[in-house]
C-alpha positions as CSV (number, residue, x, y, z in Angstrom):
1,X,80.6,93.0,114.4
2,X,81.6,89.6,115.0
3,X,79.5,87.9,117.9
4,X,82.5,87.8,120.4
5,X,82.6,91.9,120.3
6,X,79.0,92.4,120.4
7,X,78.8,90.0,123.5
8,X,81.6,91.5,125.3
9,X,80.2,95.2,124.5
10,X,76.5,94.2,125.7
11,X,78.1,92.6,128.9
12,X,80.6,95.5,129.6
13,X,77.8,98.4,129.6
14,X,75.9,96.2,131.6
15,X,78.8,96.2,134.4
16,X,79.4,99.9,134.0
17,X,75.3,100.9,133.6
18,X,75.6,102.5,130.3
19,X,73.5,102.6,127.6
20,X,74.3,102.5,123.6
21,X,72.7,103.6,120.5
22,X,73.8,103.3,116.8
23,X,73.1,104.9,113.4
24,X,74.4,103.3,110.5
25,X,75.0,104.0,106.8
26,X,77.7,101.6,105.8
27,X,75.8,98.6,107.7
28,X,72.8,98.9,107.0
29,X,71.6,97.9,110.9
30,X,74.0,95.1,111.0
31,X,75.8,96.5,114.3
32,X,72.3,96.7,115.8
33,X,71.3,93.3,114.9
34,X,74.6,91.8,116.0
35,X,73.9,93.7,119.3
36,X,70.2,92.5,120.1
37,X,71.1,88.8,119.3
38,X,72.9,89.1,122.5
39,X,70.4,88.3,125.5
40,X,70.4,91.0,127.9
41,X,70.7,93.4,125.2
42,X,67.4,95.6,126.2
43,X,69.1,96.5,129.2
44,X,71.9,98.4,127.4
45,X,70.5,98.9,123.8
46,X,68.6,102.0,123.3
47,X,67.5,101.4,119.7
48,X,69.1,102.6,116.1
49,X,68.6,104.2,113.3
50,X,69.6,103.4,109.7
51,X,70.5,106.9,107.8
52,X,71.8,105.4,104.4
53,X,71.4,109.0,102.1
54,X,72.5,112.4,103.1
55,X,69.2,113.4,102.4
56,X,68.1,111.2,105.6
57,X,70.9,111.9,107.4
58,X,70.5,115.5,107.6
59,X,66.2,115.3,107.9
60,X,66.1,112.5,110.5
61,X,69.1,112.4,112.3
62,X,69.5,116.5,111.8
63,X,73.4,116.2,110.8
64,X,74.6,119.1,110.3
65,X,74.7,119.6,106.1
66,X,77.9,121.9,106.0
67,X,79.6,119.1,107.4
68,X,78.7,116.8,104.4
69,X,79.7,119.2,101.9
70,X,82.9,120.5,103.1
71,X,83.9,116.7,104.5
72,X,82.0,114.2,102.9
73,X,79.0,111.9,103.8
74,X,82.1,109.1,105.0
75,X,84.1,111.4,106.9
76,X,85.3,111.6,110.2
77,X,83.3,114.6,110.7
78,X,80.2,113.3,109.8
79,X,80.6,110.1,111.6
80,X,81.4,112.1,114.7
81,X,77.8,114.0,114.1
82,X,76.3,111.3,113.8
83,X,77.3,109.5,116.6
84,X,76.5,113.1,118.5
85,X,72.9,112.7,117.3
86,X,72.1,109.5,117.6
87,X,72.9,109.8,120.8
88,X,70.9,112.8,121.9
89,X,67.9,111.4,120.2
90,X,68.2,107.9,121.9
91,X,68.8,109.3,125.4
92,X,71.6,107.4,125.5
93,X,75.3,107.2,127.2
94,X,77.1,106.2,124.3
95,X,76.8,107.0,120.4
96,X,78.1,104.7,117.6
97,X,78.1,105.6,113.8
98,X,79.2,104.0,111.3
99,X,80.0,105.1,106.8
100,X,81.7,104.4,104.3
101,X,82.0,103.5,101.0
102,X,80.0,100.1,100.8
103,X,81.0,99.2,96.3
104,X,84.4,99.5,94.6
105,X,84.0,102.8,93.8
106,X,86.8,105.3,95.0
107,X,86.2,107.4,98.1
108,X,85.9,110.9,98.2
């Protein structure tokens, strides 16, 4: 997230009182870190959660296993869940995920 985005997101849920959280497993916390290197950012930001292995995604953030199996850990579906969770568990107004394949090997 370059800084331009992540200063335009943290200013626009500030105008509309919203709140965000995240879970990543692609970045690693990177969209949360680009996000609280704004200032104002505690107003908005609810917190985040890093969720790199299915085995964490499905204990911590409680995403749902089937999905993982039937879709894959860098679906659509998942992310989806995720960003379902993440919210729920923050409290928040808005939920971000992001996956993916992070090496050269082929997705599934």
């Amino acid at each position: 997230m370059e800084k331009e985005l992540a200063k335009n997101v943290v200013t626009l849920l500030g105008q509309k009182n919203l709140t965000i959280s995240v879970a990543e497993s692609l970045t690693g916390g990177l969209v949360a870190k680009n996000l609280t290197d704004i200032s104002g950012s505690s107003k908005v930001f609810k917190g985040g959660i890093v969720v790199y292995t299915d085995e964490i995604k499905t204990k911590t953030l409680k995403v749902d296993p089937a999905l993982i199996q039937e879709f894959s850990s860098i679906s659509k579906q998942v992310a989806q869940d995720m960003a379902l969770k993440v919210r729920l568990l923050m409290n928040s107004d808005i939920g971000v995920s992001t996956t993916g394949v992070a090496g050269p090997e082929k997705s599934a």
